[in-house]
C-alpha positions in Angstrom: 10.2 2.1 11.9 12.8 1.8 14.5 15.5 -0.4 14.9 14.5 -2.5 17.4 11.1 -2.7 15.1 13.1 -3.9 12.8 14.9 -6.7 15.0 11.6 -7.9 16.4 10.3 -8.3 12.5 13.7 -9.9 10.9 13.5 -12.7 14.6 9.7 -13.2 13.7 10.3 -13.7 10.5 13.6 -16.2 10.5 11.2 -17.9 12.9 8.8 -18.4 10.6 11.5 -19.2 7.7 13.4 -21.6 9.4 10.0 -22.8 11.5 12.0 -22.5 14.9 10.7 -20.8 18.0 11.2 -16.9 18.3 13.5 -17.8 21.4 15.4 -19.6 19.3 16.8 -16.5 17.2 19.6 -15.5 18.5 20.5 -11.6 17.2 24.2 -11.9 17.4 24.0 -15.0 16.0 25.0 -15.6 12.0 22.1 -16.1 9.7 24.3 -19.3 8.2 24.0 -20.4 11.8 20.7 -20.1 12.4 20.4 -22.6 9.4 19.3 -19.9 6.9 20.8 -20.8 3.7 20.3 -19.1 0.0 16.5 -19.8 -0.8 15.7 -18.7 2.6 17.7 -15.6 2.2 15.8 -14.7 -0.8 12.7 -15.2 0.6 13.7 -12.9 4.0 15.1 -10.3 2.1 11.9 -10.2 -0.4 9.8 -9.9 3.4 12.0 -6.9 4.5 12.0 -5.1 0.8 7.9 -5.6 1.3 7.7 -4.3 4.9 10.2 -1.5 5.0 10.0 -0.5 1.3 13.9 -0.4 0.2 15.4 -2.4 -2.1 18.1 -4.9 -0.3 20.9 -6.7 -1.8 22.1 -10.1 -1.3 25.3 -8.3 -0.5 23.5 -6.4 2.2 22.9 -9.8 4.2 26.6 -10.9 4.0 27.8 -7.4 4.6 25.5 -7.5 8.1 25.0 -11.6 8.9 23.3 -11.2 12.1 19.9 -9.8 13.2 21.5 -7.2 15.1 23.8 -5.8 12.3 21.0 -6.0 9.6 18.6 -4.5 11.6 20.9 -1.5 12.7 21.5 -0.9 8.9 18.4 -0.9 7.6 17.4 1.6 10.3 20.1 3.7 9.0 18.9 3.0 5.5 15.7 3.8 6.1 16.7 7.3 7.8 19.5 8.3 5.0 16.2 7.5 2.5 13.9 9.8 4.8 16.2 12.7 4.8 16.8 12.6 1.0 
């Protein structure tokens, strides 16, 4: 899955978390921002664990608060993982 694979899943599914229009995700905007707060954040990092099968941290989420910045590390992730 590529990056931008990745960013269109994480916007779909903060859209459908926070029940806000697709247009309405922002990618450099911070997931605190977008009104995403610790029960949500659970929930969307169980959907990315399920979809790209690696195991996330809530650290990974505050380490990378934005759509863009998540999604460029877990495409990194998920390439380090590949080539192991």
């Amino acid at each position: 899955m590529t990056r931008e694979q990745i960013s269109d899943f994480c916007v779909t599914a903060l859209a459908n978390i926070l029940r806000i229009s697709r247009d309405r995700v922002d990618l450099s905007t911070k997931f605190n921002r977008l009104g995403l707060d610790s029960a949500m954040l659970v929930y969307f990092m169980m959907e990315l664990e399920e979809k790209l099968d690696l195991e996330l941290s809530t650290d990974d989420f505050y380490d990378h608060p934005t759509v863009e910045g998540l999604s460029r590390y877990l495409a990194n992730k998920r390439a380090i993982r590949s080539a192991a």
